[in-house]
N, C-alpha and C positions, 0 to 999 in steps of 0.2 A: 735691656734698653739702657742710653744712657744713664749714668746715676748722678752724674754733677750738673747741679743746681747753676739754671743762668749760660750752660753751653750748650751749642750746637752741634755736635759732632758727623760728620762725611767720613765713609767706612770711603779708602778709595784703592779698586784694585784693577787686574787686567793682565795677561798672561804679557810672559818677556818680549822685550820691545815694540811694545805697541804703545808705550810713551808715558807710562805713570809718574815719573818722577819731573817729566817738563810738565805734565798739569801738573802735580803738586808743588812746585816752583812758583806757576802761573797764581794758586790758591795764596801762596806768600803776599805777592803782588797786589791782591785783593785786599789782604789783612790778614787773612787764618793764621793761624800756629801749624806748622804741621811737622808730623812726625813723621820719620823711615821706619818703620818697624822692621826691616829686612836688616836694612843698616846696624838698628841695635843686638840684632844677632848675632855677627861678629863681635860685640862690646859683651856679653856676656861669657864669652869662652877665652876673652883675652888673660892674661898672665895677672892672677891678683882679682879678676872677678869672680864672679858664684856658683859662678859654671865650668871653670876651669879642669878645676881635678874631677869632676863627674864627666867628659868629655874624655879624659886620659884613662881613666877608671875604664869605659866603658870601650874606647877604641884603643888603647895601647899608645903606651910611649915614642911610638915612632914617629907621631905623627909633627913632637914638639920641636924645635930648630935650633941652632945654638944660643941663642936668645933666652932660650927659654918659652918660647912665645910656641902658638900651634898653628902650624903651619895651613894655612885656610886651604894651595891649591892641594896640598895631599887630602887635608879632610873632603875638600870637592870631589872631585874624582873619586874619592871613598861614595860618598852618596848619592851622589847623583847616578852612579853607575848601580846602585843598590836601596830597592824603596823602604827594606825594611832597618836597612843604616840610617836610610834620613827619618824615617819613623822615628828609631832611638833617640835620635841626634832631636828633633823637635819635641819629643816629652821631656828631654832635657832643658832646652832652651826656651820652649814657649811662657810657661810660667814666669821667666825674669823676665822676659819681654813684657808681659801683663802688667808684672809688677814698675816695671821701668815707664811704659805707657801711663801707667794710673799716676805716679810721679810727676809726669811731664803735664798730665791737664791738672791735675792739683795747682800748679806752680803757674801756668799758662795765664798769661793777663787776659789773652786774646777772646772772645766772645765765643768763634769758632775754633773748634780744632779740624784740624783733616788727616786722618790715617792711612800711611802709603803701604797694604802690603800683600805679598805676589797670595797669599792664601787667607787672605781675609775671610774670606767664607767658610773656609774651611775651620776656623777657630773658635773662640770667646770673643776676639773683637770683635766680632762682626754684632752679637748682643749687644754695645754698646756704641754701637753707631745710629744715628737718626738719618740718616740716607744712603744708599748705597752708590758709587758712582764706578762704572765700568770704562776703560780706555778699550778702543777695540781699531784692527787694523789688518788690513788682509796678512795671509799670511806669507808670499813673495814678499810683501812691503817689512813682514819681521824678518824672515833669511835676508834680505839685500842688506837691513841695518846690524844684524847680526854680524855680517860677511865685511861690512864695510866699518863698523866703530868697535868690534871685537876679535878681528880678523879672525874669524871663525870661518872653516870651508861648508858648502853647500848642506853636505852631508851631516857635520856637527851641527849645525844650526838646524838641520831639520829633528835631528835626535832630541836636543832640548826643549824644542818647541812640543814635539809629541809625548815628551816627558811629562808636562804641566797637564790638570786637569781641564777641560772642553773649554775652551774661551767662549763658545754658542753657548754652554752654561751660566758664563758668568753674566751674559749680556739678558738673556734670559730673565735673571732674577734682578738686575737693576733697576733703582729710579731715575737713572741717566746714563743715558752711553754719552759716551766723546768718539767719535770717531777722528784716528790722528793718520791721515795719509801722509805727510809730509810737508803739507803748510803751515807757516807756524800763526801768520796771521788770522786762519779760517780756523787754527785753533783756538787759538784766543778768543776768538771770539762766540764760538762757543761754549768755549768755559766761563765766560762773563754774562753771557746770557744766562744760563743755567743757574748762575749765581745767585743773578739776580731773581729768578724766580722761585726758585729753591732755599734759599737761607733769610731767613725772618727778618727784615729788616733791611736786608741788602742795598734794595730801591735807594735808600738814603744815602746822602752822599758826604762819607765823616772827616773832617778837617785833616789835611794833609799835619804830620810833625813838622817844626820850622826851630831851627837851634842857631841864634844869632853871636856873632862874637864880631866887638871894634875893630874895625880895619883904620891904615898909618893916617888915612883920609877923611875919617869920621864915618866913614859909611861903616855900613856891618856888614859883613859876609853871612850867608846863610845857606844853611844844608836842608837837602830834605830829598827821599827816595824819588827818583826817575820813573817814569811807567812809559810803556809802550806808544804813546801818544808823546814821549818824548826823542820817539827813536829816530828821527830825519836829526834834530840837534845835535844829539849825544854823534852819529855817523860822522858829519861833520867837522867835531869839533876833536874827536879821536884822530881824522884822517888829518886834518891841516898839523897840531899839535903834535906828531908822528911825522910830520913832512914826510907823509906820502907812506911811511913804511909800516902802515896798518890801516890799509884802505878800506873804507865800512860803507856799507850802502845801509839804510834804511832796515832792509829786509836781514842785512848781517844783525843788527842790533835786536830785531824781532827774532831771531835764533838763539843770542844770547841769552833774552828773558827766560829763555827754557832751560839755561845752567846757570845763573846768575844776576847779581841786582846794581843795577846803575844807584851810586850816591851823589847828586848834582852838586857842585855848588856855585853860587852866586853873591854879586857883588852888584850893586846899584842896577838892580833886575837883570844883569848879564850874566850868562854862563860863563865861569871861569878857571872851571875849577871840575873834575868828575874821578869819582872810585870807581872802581868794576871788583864785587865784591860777592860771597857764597855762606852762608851755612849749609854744612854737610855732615852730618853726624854729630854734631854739637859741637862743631868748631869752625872758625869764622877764617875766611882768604879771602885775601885782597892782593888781585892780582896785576892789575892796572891803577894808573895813577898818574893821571895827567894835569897839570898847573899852566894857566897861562904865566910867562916870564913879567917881571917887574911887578908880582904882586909880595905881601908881605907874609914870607912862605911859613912863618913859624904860624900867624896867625891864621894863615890859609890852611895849610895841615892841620892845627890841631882843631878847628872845627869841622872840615871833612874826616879827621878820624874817628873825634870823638861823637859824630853823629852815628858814625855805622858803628862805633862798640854800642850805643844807647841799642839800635835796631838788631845789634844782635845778642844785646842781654836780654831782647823781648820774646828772639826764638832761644832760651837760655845758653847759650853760647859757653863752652867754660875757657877756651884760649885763642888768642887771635893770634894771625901768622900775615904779615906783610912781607910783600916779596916786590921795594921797589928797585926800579932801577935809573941809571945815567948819575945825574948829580942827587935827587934826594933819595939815595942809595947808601951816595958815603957821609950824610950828614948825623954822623953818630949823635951828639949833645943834641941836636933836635929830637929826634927818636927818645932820646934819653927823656928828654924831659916829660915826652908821651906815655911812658913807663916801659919802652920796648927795649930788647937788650937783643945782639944780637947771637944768634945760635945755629946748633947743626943738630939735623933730625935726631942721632944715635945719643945727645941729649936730654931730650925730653921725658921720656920715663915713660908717658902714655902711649901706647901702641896706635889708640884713634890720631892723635897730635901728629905722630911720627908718618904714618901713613898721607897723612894730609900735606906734611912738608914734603915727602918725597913725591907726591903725586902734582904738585904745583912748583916745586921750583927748578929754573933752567940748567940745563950743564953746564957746570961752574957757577952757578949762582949761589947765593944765600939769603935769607929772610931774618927778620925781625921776629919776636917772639912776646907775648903779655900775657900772663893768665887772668881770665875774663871773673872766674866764680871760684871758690875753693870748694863749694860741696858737688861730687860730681855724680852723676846716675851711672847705676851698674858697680857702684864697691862692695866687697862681700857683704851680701844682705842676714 
């Protein structure tokens, strides 16, 4: 059972694509901490972690790349095609996952944590969870999403699906299912329900964060997280500021919440100002970034940034990566003063970091770079 004092913990799992990482998104939203434990499993076999040369040890040097680094899709393909490779491969990795996890809620301000991972049940976490929560979804509705955001054929998708243990098992032993057919609304809204009834205290309703800075006018600009009851504004104000060429309806912004977190900001109670921002394996992107014109942009940026670095040293974030564009693109001395420099992924040293800039920035683009934390989870333990 859990053993830290004062938390609530959500074990949360559910066989591939049937949606666990947009609830665990959505648990953000709420307030939780939560962690990928899938995600930290590549962070343990990376170049320089605790599991490296036990991983090479065990499967052979072929698998490493000129890098130096280990090549994930050879190891994939290695185990997934072989139960008793990913057997190895898991008595290797699970233990730093533990130890990486018990880290992350030591450090965790947050009251809740919530644990995302495909074999919760099958582990140690799952002792330390005080509720279990299942995603569950037909299984056409996993091959279609399979076929359509993994370009995986019929076939493969039905192999990986049949790979995973019983999903009627996992649903079986929960204190909550979610069922995610494809709305994200009627998701949500069952995940807020559940919440509510389920996590001690939830019912109350706790003061939004609000981080003010003088604007040229005397007024103050203010930042503070968007929630899904913001989503007709946020549409809006992305489509006019875009002229047209990022048209959002309502229900686009409600899709977002399942990969990402609107950062509002405001000037004399107007929206004027919004981030579109992620933690994903302890590192923060920020991928959008729109400003109304004639406002006072050093001051307007540097509290819409520094409000999402606040929110993302709270899910412990260790390096932020913006990636804007048009004019505050090329405004270097601005950026500068934020402490961001700019860089290219084959600089960064961390493979999590590197991954993260290659999977967010456009062809021909480039980002900004800031390290958030110097002590990082997953260095040789």
């Amino acid at each position: 059972m859990n053993n830290q004092p004062g938390k609530f913990v959500i074990g949360l799992t559910g066989n591939i694509a049937t949606g666990k990482s947009v609830v665990r998104r959505m648990f953000e939203h709420l307030g939780a901490y939560t962690i990928d434990a899938d995600a930290l499993t590549h962070r343990t076999y990376a170049k320089g972690a605790p599991g490296y040369q036990q991983v090479i040890d065990k499967f052979g040097k072929w698998l490493v790349n000129k890098d130096g680094e280990i090549d994930r899709s050879k190891l994939g393909n290695l185990v997934f095609n072989d139960r008793d490779a990913m057997q190895q491969l898991e008595a290797i990795v699970h233990p730093f996952i533990r130890q990486a996890v018990d880290i992350l809620m030591q450090r965790a301000p947050q009251r809740v944590i919530v644990i995302e991972a495909i074999k919760l049940l099958e582990g140690d976490l799952r002792k330390i969870c005080n509720s279990i929560w299942v995603t569950n979804a037909p299984q056409e509705v996993q091959i279609e999403r399979l076929i359509r955001k993994r370009g995986f054929t019929r076939e493969r998708a039905l192999e990986r699906i049949h790979m995973q243990s019983s999903q009627s098992a996992k649903v079986a032993i929960a204190n909550i299912v979610i069922t995610n057919t494809g709305s994200y609304d009627y998701l949500w809204r069952q995940v807020s329900a559940a919440w509510k009834e389920v996590v001690p205290g939830a019912s109350k309703t706790e003061p939004e964060p609000v981080v003010k800075k003088q604007g040229t006018t005397g007024a103050e600009f203010s930042a503070k997280r968007g929630t899904p009851k913001n989503s007709s504004a946020i549409a809006d104000f992305v489509t006019r500021l875009s002229k047209g060429k990022q048209k959002m309806t309502a229900e686009n912004v409600m899709e977002d919440f399942g990969d990402k977190a609107y950062m509002l900001l405001h000037l004399d109670g107007s929206l004027v100002g919004l981030a579109g921002w992620q933690v994903e394996n302890l590192v923060t992107r920020t991928t959008d970034i729109f400003l109304e014109e004639n406002l006072n942009k050093q001051k307007a940026l540097e509290t819409l940034v520094k409000e999402v670095e606040r929110a993302s040293s709270e899910l412990q974030s260790e390096a932020s990566l913006v990636f804007p564009t048009g004019e505050l693109g090329s405004q270097e001395s601005l950026w500068k003063q934020l402490g961001y420099e700019r860089r290219t992924p084959e600089t960064l040293g961390v493979q999590a970091w590197k991954d993260a800039a290659n999977e967010s920035m456009p062809i021909g683009g480039s980002f900004l770079f800031k390290r958030l934390r110097q002590d990082r989870v997953l260095r040789p333990i």
